[in-house]
C-alpha positions as CSV (number, residue, x, y, z in Angstrom):
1,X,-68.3,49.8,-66.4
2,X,-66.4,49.7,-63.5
3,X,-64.9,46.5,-61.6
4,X,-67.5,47.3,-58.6
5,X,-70.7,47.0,-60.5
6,X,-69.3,44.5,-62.5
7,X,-68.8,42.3,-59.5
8,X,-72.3,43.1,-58.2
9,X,-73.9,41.7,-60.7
10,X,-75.3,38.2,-61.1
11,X,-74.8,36.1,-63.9
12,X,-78.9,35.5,-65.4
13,X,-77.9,31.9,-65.8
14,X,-75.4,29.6,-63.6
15,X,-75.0,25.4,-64.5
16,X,-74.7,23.3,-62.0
17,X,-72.7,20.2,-63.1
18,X,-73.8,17.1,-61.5
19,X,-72.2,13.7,-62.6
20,X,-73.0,10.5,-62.0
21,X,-72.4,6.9,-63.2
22,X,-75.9,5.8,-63.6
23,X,-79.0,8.1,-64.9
24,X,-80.4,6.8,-61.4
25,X,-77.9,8.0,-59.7
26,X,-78.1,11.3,-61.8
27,X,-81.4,12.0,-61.0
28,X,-80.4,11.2,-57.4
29,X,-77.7,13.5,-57.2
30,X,-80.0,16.4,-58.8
31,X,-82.8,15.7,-56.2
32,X,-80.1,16.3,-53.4
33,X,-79.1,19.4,-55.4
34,X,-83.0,20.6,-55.1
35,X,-83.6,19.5,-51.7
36,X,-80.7,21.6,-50.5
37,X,-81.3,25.1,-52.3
38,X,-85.0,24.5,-51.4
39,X,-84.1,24.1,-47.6
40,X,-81.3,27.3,-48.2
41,X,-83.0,29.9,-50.3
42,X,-80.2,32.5,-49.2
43,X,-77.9,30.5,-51.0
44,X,-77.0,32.6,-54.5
45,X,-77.0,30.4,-57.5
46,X,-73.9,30.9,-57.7
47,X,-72.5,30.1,-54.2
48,X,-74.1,26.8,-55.0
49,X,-72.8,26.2,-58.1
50,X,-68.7,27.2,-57.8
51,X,-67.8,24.4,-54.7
52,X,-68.6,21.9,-57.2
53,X,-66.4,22.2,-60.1
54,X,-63.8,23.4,-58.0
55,X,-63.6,20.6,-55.8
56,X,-63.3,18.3,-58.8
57,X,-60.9,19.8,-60.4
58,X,-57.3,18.2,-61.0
59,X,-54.0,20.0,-61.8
């Protein structure tokens, strides 16, 4: 297979990580999380889902 379709494809399943101190606040994050990609649907899963643990994570 070659790099180009490789790339082109879509993963069939992409977590989104969500944490939270409280399961209120859990369940708050995660309705945020659904309110957005339900205002965006052009968003891929996957552009959604990368910011997050990237901008968590620590050298």
């Amino acid at each position: 297979m070659s790099a180009s379709v490789a790339e082109s494809r879509s993963p069939a399943v992409v977590p989104w990580l969500l944490s939270a101190k409280s399961p209120v606040a859990l369940r708050t994050q995660a309705a945020r999380l659904a309110a957005m990609t339900h205002s965006a649907p052009e968003l891929s899963p996957v552009a959604v889902g990368w910011p997050a643990p990237a901008s968590t994570a620590r050298p």
